[in-house]
C-alpha positions as CSV (number, residue, x, y, z in Angstrom):
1,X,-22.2,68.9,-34.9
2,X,-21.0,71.9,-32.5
3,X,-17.7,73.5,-32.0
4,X,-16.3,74.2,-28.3
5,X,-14.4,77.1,-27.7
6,X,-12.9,77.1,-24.0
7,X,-11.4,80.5,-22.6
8,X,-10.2,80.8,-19.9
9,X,-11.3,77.6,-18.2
10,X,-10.3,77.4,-14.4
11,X,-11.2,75.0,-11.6
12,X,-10.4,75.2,-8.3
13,X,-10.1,73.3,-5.1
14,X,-9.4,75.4,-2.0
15,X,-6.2,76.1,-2.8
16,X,-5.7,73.6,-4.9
17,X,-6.3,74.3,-8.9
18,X,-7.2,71.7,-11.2
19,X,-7.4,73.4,-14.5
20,X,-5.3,76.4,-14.9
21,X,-6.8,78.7,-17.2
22,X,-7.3,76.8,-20.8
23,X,-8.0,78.3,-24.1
24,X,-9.2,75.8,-27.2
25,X,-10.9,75.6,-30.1
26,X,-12.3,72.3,-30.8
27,X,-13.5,72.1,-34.5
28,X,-16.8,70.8,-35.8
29,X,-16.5,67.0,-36.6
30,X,-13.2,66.8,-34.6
31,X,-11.9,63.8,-32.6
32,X,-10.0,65.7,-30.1
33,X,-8.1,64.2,-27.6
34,X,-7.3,65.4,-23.5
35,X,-3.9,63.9,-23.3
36,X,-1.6,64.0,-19.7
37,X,-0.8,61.9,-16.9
38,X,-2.9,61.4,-14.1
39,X,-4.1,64.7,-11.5
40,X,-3.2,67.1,-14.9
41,X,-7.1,67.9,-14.9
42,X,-7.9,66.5,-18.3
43,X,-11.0,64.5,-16.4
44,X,-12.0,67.9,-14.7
45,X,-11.6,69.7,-18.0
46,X,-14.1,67.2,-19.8
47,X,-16.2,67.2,-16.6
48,X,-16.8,71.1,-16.9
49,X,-17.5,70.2,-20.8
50,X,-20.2,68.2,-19.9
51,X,-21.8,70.2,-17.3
52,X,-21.0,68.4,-14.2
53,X,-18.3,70.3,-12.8
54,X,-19.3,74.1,-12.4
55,X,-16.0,76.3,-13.6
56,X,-14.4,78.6,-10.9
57,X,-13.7,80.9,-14.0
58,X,-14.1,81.1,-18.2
59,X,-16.7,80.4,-20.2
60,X,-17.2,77.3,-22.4
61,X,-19.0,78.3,-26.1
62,X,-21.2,75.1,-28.2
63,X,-20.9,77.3,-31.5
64,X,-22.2,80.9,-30.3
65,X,-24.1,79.7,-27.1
66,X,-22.5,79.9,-24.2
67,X,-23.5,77.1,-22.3
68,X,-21.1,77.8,-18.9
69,X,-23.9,77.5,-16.9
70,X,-26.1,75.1,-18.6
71,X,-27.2,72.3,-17.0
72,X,-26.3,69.1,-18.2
73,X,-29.5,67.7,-19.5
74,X,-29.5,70.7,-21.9
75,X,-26.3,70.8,-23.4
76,X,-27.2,67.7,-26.0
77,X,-24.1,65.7,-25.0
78,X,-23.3,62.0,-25.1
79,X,-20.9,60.7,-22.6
80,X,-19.0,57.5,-22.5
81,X,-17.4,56.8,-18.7
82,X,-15.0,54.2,-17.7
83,X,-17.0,52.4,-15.9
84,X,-20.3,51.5,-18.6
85,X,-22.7,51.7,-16.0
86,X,-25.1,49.6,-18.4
87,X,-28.4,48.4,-16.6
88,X,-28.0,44.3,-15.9
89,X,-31.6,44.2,-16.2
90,X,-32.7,45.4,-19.0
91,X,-32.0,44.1,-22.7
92,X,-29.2,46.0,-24.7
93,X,-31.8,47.5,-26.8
94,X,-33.6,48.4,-23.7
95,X,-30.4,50.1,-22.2
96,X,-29.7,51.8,-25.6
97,X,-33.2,53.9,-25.5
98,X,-33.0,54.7,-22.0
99,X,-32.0,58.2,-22.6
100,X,-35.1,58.5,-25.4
101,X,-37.6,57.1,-23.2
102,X,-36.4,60.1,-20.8
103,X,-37.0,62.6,-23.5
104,X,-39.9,60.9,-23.9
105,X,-39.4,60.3,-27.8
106,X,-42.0,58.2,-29.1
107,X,-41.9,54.1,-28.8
108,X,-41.8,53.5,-33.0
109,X,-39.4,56.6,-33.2
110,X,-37.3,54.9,-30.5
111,X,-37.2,51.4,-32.7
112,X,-35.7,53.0,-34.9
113,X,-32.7,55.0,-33.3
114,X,-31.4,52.3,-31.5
115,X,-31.8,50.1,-33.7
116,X,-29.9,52.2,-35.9
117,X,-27.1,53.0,-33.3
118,X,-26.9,49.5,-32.7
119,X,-26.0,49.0,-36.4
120,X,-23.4,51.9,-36.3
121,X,-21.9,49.8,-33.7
122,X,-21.9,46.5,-35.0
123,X,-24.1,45.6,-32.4
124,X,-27.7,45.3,-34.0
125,X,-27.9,41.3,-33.5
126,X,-27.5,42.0,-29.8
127,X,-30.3,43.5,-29.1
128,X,-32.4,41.7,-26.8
129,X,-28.7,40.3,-24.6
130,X,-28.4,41.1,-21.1
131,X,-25.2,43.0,-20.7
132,X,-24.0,40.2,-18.4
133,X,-24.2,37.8,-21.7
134,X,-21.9,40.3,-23.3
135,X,-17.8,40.6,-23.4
136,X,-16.1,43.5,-22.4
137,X,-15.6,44.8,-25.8
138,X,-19.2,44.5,-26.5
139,X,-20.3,46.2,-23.6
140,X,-18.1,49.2,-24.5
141,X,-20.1,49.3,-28.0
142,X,-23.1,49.4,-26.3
143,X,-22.2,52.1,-23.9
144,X,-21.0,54.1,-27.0
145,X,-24.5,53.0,-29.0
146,X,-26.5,54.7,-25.7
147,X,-24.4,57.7,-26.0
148,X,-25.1,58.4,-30.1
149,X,-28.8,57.3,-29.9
150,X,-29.5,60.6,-28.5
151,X,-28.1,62.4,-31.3
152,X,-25.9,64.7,-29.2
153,X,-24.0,67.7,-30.9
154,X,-20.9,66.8,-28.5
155,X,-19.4,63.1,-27.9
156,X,-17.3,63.1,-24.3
157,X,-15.3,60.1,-23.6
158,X,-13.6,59.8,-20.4
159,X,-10.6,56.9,-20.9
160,X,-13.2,54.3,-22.3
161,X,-11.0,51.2,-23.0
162,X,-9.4,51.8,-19.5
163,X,-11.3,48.6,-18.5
164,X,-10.5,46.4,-21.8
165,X,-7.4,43.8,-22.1
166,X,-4.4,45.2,-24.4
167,X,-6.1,43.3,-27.0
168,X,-9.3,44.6,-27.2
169,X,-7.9,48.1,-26.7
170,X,-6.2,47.7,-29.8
171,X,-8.9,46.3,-32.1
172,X,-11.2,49.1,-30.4
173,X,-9.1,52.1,-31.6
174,X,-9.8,51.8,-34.8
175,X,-13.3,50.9,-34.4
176,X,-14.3,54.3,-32.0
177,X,-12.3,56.4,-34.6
178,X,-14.6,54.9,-37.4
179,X,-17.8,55.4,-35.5
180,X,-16.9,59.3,-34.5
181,X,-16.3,60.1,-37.9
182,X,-19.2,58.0,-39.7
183,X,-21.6,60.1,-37.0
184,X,-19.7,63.3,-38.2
185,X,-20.1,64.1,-34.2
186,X,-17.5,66.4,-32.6
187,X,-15.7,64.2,-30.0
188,X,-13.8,65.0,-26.7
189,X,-11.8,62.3,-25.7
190,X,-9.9,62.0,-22.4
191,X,-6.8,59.5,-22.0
192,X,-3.2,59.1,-20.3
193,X,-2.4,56.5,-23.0
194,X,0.2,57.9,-25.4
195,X,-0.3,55.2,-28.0
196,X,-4.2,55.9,-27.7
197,X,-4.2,59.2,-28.6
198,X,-1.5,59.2,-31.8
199,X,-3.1,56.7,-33.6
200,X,-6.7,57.9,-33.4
201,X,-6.8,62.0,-32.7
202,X,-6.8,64.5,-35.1
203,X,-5.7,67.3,-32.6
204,X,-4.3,66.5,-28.9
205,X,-3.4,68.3,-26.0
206,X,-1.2,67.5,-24.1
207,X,-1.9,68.9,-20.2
208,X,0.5,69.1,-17.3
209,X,-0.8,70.5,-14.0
210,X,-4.0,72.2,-15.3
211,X,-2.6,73.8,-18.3
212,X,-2.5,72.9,-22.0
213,X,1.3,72.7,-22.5
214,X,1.2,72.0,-26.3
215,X,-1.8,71.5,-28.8
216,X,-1.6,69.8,-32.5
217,X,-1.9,67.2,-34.5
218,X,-0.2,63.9,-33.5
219,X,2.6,63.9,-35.9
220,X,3.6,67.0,-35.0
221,X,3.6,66.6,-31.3
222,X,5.6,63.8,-31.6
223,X,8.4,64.5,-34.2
224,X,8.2,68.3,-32.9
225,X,7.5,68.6,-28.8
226,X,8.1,72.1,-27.6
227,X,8.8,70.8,-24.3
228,X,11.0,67.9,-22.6
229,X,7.6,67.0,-20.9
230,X,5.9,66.5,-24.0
231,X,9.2,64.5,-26.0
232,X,9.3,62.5,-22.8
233,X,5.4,61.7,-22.3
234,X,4.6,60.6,-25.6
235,X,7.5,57.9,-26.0
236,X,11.4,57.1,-25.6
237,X,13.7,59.9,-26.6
238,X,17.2,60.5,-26.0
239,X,18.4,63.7,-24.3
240,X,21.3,65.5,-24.5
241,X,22.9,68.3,-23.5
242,X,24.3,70.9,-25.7
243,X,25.4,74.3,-26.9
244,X,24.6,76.8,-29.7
245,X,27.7,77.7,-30.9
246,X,26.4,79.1,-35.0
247,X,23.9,79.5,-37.6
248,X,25.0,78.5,-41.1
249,X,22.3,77.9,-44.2
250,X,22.7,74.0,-43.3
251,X,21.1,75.0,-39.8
252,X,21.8,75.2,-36.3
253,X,25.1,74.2,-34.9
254,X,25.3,72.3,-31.8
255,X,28.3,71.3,-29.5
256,X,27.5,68.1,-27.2
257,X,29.8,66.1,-24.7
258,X,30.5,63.7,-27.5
259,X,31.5,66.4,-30.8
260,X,29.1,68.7,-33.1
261,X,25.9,68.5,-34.4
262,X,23.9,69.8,-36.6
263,X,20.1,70.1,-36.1
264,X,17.6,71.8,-38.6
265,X,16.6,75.2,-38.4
266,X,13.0,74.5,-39.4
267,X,12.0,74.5,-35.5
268,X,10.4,76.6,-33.1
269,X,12.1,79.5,-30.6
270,X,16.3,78.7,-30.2
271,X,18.5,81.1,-28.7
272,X,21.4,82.7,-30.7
273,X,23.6,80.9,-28.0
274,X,23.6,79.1,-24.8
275,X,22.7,76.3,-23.6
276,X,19.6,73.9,-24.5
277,X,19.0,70.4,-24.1
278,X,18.0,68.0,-27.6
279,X,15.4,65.1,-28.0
280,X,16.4,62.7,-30.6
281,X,14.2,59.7,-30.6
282,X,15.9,56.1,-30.8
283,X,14.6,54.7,-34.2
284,X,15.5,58.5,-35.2
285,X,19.3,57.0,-34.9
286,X,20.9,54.8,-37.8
287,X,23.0,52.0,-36.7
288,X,26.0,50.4,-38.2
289,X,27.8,47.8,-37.2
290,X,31.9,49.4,-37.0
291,X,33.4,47.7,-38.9
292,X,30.5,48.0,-42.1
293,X,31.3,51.3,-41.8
294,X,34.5,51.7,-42.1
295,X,34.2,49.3,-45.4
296,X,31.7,51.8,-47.1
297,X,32.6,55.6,-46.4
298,X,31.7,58.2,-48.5
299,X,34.7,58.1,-50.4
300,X,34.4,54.2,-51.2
301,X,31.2,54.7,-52.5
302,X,31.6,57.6,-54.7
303,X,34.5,55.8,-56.6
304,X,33.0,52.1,-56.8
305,X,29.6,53.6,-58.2
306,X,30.0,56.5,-59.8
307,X,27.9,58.5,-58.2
308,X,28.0,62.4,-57.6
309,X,26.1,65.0,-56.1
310,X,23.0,64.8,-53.8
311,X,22.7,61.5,-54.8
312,X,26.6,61.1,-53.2
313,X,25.5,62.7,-50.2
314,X,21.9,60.8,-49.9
315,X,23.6,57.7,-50.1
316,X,26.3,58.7,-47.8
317,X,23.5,59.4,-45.2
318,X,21.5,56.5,-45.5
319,X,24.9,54.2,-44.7
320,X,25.6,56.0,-41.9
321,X,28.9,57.5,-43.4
322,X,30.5,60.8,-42.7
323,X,31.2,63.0,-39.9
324,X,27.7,64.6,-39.9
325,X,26.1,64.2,-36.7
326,X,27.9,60.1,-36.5
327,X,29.2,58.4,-33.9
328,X,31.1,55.5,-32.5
329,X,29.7,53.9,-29.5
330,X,30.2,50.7,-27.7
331,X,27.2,48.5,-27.5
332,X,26.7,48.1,-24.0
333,X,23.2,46.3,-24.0
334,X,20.8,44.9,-26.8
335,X,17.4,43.0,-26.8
336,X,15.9,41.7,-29.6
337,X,11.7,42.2,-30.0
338,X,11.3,40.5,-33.5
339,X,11.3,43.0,-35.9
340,X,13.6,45.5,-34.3
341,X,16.3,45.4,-31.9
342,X,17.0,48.0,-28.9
343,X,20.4,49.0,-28.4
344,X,22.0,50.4,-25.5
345,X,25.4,52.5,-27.4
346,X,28.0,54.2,-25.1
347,X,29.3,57.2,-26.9
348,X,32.6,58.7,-25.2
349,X,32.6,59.0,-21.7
350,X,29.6,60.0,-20.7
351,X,26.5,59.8,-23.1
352,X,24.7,56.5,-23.4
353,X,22.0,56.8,-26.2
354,X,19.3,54.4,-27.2
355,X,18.8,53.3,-30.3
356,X,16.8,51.3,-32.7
357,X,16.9,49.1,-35.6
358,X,14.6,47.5,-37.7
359,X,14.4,44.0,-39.2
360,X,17.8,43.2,-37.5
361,X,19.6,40.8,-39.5
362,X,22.0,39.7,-36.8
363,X,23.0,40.6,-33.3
364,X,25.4,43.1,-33.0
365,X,28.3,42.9,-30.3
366,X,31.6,45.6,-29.8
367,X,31.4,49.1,-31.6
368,X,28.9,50.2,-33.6
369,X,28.0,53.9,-35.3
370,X,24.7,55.9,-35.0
371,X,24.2,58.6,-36.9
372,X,21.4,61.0,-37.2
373,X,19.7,63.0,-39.8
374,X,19.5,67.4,-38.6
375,X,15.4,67.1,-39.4
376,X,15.1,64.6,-36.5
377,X,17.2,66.8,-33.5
378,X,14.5,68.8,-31.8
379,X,15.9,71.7,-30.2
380,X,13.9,71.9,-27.0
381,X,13.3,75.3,-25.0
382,X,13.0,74.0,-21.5
């Protein structure tokens, strides 16, 4: 189990530069995960990891040994490509121990590694199938089985359920995350798919054109992007335009197109004033039909129940009520998808927000009002 420490990293092309000076720290045991669209270097990055791609500038650290000019064979790395390049001639068992009969590990010894990676896997009672004979899925476990028999300090994988039905991409998610962690390997793992990397990384990075544009772990990147890149590469989010017009203890005061907001203070970098632009992610938004609303304002409740307080004001957010950061909206489009429904809401003039709600009970036609809680407006600073 080694760390990787990148600094520095650069690749170039001519003119043209793949990976634009990268500094990480990948921990021992991590599964860490390349994260950007496609030409953002993430597959050159993991390349250089591996030894395959020489760096233009940097050095690339397994614990204290620099290994930037290691050859491959000597790093003790596993790697897992898109395509599984599995031998259709040979058994799986027989494709497995490949890599040990090159290191020219002893026949009994070699029985019982792949046997055993086989096992970790889920594949040990396919040992003497042709990969042919096997389904997609199973191939990728094998391809991942011949890549931990080895016993490699460093696990690369470079976008390995590219190749699998949406399906079997989902079942394998869980399944790759388990296996990394039960081998206590530290795990590089390169992907464009958003849904990929929050659900299984403990640390992502997000690249854009060579550079790492924000690192951490997936819940944070998602509910706190530092960039409008980043809020609009890993899902749906709503943009808008607005101004800093205050600071009170509440946090920050916003003016929009549509009337104020306010968004939390507990946020990166925002300017005393000017202008920035917000994320606010659709299921972020509450929605209420009109007229619901204007049955059950703050007021309404307070006096029919008896309640005071913060327990006043929780309630009073979690109707929708009040002026703080709500809005009325014409629903202008909606689409149901079972256990939500999307909402297309015209607010004003000239901001059209998206918005979700779950287990809809009904369809919703006219005005409706969204509101939104301060903790879920991300100031952004580009």
């Amino acid at each position: 189990m080694n760390s990787i420490k990148l600094s520095d990293i650069r690749k170039s092309y001519g003119s043209t530069v793949a990976v634009d000076g990268i500094d990480l720290v990948i921990e021992p045991g991590e599964l860490f995960f390349l994260l950007g669209p496609s030409g953002c270097g993430k597959t050159t990055l993991l390349r250089m990891i591996a030894g395959f791609i020489e760096p233009t500038g940097g050095s690339i650290h397994f614990d204290d040994r620099n290994v930037t000019s290691t050859p491959p064979n000597k790093r003790n790395t596993g790697m897992v490509f898109q395509s599984y390049a599995l031998w259709p001639h040979m058994t799986v068992a027989e494709n497995v121990g490949y890599g040990l009969v090159l290191r020219k590990i002893p026949a009994d010894q070699r029985a019982t590694r792949v046997q055993r990676a086989l096992e970790m896997v889920q594949m040990g009672d396919y040992a003497q199938r042709k990969p042919n004979e096997l389904s997609g899925g199973q191939q990728q476990r094998v391809a991942l089985a011949r890549a931990l028999v080895v016993e490699p300090g460093v696990l690369l994988l470079d976008e390995p359920l590219s190749n699998l039905d949406a399906k079997l991409r989902l079942e394998m998610r869980s399944e790759i995350r388990r296996i990394c962690k039960e081998a206590g390997i530290t795990t590089v793992y390169v992907t464009h798919d958003q849904d990929e990397a929050l659900s299984m990384a403990d640390r992502v990075a997000v690249l854009r054109n060579g550079k790492a544009v924000q690192v951490g772990d997936p819940r944070t990147l998602y509910r706190r992007p530092a960039t409008r890149f980043v809020a609009e590469f890993l899902g749906e989010t709503n943009f808008i335009s607005a101004e800093v017009v205050g600071r009170t203890d509440a946090g920050v005061e916003l003016q929009t197109p549509v009337g104020k907001m306010l968004a939390s203070s507990d946020q990166g970098s925002v300017p005393e004033r000017g202008s920035v632009t917000c994320s606010i992610r659709p299921e972020a938004f509450r929605v209420v039909p009109d007229h619901e609303y204007v049955a059950s304002t703050a007021s309404d409740v307070v006096e029919a129940e008896g309640v005071t307080g913060s327990e006043s004001k929780q309630l009073d957010r979690r109707i929708g009520g009040g002026d703080l950061n709500s809005f009325e909206g014409e629903v202008e489009h909606q689409v149901f998808l079972g256990d939500q429904a999307q909402y297309h809401v015209r607010i004003g003039d000239d901001m059209l927000v998206r918005a979700l709600q779950l287990n809809p009970t009904g369809e919703s036609q006219g005005r409706l009002r969204v509101s939104v809680d301060p903790d879920d407006i991300v100031i952004l600073s580009d």
